[in-house]
LOVEXLUM-590737 format. One line per 5 residues: number of its first residue (from 1); their letters; for each residue x, y, z of C-alpha. Coordinates in steps of 0.001 Angstrom, whole numbers. Example, Ala and Ser with C-alpha at 12.3 -4.5 7.8 and 13.67 -1.06 7.14 Angstrom:
# residues 2
1> as> 12300,-4500,7800  13670,-1060,7140
# end
This chain:
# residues 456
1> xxxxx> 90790,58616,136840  92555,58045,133159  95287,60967,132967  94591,61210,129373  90818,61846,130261
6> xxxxx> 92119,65041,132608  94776,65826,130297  92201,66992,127542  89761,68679,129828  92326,70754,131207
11> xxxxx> 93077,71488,127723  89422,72395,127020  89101,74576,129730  92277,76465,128515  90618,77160,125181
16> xxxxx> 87172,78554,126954  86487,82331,127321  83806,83765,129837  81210,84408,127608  81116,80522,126545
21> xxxxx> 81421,79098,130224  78117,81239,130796  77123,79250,127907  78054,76172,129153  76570,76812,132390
26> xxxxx> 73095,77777,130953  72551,74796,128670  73475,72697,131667  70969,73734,134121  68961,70983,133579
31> xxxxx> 71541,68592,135192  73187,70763,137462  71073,72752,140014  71410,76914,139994  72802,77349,143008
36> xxxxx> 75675,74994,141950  76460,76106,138820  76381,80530,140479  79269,79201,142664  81580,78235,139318
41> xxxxx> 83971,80558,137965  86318,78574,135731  85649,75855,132951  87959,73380,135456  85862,73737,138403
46> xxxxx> 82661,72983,136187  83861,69612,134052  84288,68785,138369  80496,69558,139003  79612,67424,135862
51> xxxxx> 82130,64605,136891  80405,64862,140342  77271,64256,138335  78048,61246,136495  77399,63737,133153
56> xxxxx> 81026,62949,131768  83606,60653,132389  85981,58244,130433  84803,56753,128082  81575,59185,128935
61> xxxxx> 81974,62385,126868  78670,62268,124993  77215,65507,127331  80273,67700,126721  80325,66898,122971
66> xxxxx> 76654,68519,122884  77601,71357,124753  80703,71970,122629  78553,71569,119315  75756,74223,120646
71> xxxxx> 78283,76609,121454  79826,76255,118093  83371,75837,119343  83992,72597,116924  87732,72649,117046
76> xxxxx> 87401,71559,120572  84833,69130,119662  87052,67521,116810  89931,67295,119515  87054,64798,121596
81> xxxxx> 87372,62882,118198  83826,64171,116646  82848,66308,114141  80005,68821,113524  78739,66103,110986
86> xxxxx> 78752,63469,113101  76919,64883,116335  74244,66088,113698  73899,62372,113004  73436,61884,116766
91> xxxxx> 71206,64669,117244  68306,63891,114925  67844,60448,116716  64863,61188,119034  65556,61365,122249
96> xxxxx> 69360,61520,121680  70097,65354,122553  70841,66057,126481  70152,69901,126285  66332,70577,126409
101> xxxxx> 65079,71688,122708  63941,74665,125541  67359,75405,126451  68571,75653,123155  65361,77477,122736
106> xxxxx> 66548,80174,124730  70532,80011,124007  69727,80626,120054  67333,83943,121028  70108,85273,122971
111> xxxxx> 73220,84537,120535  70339,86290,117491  70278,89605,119536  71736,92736,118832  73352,94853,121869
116> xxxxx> 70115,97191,120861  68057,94658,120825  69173,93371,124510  69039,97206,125463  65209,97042,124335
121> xxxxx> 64363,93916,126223  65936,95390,129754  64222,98591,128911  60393,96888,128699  61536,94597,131944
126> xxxxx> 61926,97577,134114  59014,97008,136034  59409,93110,136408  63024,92738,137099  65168,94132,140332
131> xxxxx> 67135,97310,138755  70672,95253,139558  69423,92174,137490  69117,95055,134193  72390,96452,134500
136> xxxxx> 74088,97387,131295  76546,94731,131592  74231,92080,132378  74042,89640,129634  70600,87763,127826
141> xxxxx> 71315,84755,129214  71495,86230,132926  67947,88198,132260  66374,84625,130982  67396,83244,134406
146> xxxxx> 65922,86396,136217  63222,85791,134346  62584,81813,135305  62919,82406,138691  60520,84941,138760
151> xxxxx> 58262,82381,136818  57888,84999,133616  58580,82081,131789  58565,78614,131869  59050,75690,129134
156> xxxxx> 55393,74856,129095  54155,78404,129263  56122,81243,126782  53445,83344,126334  54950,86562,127867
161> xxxxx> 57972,85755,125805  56619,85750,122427  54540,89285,123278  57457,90676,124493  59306,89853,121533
166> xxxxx> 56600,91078,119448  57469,94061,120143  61428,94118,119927  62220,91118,117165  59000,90008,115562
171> xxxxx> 61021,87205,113457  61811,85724,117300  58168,85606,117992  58030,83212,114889  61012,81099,116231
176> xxxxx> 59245,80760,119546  55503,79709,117976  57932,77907,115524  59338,76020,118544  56109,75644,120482
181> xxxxx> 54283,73421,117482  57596,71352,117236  57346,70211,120894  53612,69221,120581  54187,67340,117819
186> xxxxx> 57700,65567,119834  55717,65198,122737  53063,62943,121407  55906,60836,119231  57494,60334,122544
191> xxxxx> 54264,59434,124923  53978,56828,122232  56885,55590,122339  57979,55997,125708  55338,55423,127686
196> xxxxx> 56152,56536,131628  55123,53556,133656  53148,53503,136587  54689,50862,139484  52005,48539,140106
201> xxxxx> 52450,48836,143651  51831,52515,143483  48533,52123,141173  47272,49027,141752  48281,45945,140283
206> xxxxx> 44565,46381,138095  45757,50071,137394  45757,51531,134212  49240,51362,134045  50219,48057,134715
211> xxxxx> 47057,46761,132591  48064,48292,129578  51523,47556,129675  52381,44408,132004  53330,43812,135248
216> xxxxx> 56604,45176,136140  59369,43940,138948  59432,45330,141979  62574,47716,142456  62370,48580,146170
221> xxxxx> 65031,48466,147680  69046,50201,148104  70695,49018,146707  68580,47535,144018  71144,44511,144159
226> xxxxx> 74716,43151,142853  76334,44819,139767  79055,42166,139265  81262,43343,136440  84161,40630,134670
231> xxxxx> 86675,42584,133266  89670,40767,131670  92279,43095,129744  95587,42069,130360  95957,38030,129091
236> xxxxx> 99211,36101,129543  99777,36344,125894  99843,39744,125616  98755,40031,121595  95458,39111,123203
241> xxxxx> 95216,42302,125682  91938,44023,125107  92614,47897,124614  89585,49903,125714  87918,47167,127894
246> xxxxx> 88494,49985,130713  86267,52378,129469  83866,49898,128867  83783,48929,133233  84144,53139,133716
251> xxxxx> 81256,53530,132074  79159,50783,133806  80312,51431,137067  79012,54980,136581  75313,54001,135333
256> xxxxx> 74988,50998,137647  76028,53401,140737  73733,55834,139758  70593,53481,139408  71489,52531,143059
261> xxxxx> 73147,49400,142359  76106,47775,144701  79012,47594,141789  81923,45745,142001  84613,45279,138971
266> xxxxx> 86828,41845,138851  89961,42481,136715  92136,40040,134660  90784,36687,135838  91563,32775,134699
271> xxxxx> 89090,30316,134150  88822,28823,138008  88596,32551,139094  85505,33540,136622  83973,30174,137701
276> xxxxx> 84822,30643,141326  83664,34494,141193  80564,33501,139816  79631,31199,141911  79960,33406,145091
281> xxxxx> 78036,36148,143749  75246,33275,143526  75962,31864,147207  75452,35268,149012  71692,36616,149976
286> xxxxx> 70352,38491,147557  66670,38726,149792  66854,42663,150533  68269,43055,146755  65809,43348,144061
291> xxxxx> 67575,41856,141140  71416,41088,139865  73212,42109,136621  76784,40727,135584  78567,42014,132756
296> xxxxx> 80943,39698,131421  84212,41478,128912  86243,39255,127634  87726,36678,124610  86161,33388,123918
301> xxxxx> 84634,30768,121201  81100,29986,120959  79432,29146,123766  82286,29822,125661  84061,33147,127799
306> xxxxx> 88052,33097,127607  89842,33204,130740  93641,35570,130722  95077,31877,131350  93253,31219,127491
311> xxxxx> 91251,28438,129382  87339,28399,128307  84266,28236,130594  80786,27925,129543  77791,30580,129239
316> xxxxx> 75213,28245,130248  77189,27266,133186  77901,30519,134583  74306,31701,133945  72518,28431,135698
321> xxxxx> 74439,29271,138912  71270,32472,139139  68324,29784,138342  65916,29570,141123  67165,26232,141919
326> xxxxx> 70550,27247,142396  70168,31064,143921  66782,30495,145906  67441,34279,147071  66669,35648,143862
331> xxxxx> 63892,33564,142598  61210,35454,140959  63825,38468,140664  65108,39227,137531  68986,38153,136618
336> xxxxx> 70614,40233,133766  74372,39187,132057  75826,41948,129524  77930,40141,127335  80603,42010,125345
341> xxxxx> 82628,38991,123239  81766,37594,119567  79745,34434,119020  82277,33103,116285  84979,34130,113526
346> xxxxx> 82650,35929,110698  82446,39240,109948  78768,40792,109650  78472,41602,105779  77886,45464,105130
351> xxxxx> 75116,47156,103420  76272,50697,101576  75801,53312,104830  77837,56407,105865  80485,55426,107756
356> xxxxx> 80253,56560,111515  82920,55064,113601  86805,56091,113573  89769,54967,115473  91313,51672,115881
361> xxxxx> 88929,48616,116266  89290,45141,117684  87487,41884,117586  85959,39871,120960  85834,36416,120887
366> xxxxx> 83214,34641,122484  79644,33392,124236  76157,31577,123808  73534,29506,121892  71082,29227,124403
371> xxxxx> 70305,30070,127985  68693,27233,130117  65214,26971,129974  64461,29323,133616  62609,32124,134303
376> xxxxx> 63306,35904,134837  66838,35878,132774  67528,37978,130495  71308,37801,128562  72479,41150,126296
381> xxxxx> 74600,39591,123560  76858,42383,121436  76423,40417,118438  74236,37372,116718  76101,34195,116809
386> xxxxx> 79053,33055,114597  79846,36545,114132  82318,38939,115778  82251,42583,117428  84346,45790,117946
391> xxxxx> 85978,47361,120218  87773,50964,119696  91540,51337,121735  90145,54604,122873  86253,54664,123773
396> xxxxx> 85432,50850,124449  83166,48765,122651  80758,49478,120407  78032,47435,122241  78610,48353,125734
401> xxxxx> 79064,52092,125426  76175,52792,123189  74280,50577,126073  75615,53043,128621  74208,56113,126792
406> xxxxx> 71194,54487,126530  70187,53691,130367  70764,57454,130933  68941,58518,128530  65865,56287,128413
411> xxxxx> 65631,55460,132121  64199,58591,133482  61814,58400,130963  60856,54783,132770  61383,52604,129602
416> xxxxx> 62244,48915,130516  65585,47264,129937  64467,45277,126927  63213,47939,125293  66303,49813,125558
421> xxxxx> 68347,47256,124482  66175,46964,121673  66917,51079,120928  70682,49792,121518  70498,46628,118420
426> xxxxx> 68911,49569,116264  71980,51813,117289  74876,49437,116701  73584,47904,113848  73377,51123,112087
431> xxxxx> 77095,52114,112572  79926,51277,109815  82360,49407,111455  85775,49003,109304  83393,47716,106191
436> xxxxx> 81710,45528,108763  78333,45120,110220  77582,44604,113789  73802,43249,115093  73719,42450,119066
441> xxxxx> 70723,39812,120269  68631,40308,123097  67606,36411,124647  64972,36920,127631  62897,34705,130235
446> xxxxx> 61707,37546,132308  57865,37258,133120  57463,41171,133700  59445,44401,132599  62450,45093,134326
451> xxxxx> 62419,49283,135058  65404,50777,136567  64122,53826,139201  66083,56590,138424  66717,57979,142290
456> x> 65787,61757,142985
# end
């Protein structure tokens, strides 16, 4: 684990009082279950419970930036390198924000109240409550979870809550309807956009589903199949060492393990060893695996991925070792390669937008014009070709970590891989890098959508 990483959650935890690890704990709880999060009495033990949970990590610090922004403490946030402006950018994308608009719901009506007001509430939940959950010291946040486990109240159902309310804050009751018409009116956006798909093996292949919306790979089995990653940092000319390439593998490794995938990360390797690497991943049998995704970090040219040694090897090589010629094990399953290197020398030109990206940034060099002419491949390019692509000395690239964000966001919901991708081109090409532009490419073969189960 990165020392720096620990360094400045210990340092976070230092800063918290009580009150705001109840906080903490509270807009969590749809992450972390109850009984967990009871057990925790100091901020260190629960950035363990989230680590445990794949919520935060290095180069994976999107989760405690919300929770730092809700609970208003914004000098720690600014030490994480954000601001309050900046995750209010991030916020109003849809779908973006981790805590449940219910949650935060919730956490507002209790931070509004009065010490009267809370008084008032315990006083007309005398009959519904245990007399140990109303004590005078217990807090609004404690009597909202009384109140879910009793079922009192519920995200879908807040009727008791708004009559109850009524009666104490009236302006709450407003808040609450206020709420309840803003999550209709999200919910249908999202069904729109974000359809939840419907395995045709569990409908039907004719089910409504799967007729509407294609035919989708079969994801069966665990693991799902090879996460190969290609990491090369340190080169033998060390002005070409790639600063932040770590986080980028951290942060893969920690998605790819969670969608039940087999990962394994290849550091620092010359041309024969990519080539040689490559081509054993293809030899093995992938029959009980469902698909295989490489992600390939590096420098390069055009066309081509840099080895440390400086030597080149071609795209279209490495990718035609997976054709179903080649790899008869994964024919008909789907073959993914992340590529996080530029296509060429030029900078993207800049339209006039508000800058959104700080530190340090570096330049890829690297991959591909075409991909041979197969089925069921699909290649993830950070940027169009002849142009370059950043990378940040502290929080990886651009490309890759916005990519990361994305699968655990958008794969509960069941959206397909080139769909998120697509969410990831509108992401990156949004964000002002050093007066630059940045617009990935998505090239794909695959015959159905590619869906990554989220495991329960």
């Amino acid at each position: 684990m990165n020392t720096d990483f620990l360094k400045v959650l210990f340092e976070i935890s230092e800063a918290l009082v009580t009150e705001e690890l109840a906080a903490l704990k509270f807009l969590s709880l749809d992450h972390v279950p109850r009984r967990k999060l009871e057990a925790i009495q100091e901020p260190k033990a629960f950035f363990e419970v989230l680590q445990e949970k794949d919520l935060i990590g290095v180069g994976n610090l999107f989760f405690l930036k919300e929770l730092l922004y809700r609970i208003c403490r914004i000098d720690l946030l600014t030490s994480l390198g954000s601001s309050r402006e900046q995750m209010e950018r991030e916020l109003r994308i849809l779908g973006r924000a981790l805590v449940s608009a219910y949650r935060q719901l919730l956490y507002r009506i209790a931070e509004d109240l009065t010490p009267e007001d809370v008084a008032n509430v315990k006083f007309l939940l005398q009959k519904l409550l245990p007399k140990n959950k109303l004590q005078e010291d217990a807090s609004m946040l404690q009597i909202f979870l009384e109140m879910e486990i009793k079922e009192i109240i519920k995200e879908d159902n807040l009727e008791f809550l708004k009559d109850l309310f009524q009666r104490v804050r009236p302006d709450i009751k407003k808040k609450i309807e206020a709420y309840e018409g803003k999550r209709k009116e999200n919910y249908s956006r999202e069904e729109v956009r974000y359809p939840v798909s419907v395995q045709p093996e569990e409908k039907g292949a004719e089910g409504g589903a799967a007729k509407e919306h294609g035919k989708i790979y079969k994801m069966k089995n665990n693991p799902h199949g090879y996460c190969l990653i290609l990491n090369n940092y340190i080169f033998k000319n060390p002005s070409y060492n790639r600063e932040g390439t770590l986080q980028d593998g951290e942060a893969v490794k920690q998605v790819f393990t969670w969608l039940q995938f087999e990962t394994v990360e290849y550091m620092d390797l010359e041309r024969k060893d990519i080539c040689d690497t490559v081509k054993e991943y293809s030899r093995k049998d992938h029959r009980n695996m469902d698909c295989f995704v490489c992600f390939i970090f590096s420098h390069g040219e055009k066309g081509k991925i840099k080895g440390v040694d400086d030597e080149c090897v071609n795209i279209e090589d490495l990718v035609s070792c997976f054709t179903g010629t080649n790899c008869p094990s994964l024919a008909g399953k789907p073959k993914v390669f992340i590529i996080q290197a530029c296509q060429g020398s030029e900078p993207h030109p800049s339209v006039k937008v508000e800058p959104d990206c700080s530190g340090h940034l570096e330049v890829d060099a690297s991959p591909l014009t075409s991909i041979p002419d197969k089925a069921d491949i699909l290649i993830g390019l950070a940027t169009v070709e002849d142009c370059v692509c950043f990378r940040s000395h502290e929080t990886g690239s651009v490309y890759i970590q916005s990519l990361c964000e994305k699968m655990r966001l958008l794969c509960p919901l069941g959206v397909d891989l080139t769909s998120i991708l697509t969410e990831v081109n509108n992401e990156v090409a949004g964000k002002e890098l050093e007066g630059y532009k940045q617009m990935p490419k998505i090239t794909s073969t695959l015959l159905k959508r590619l869906v990554f189960k989220v495991p329960q």
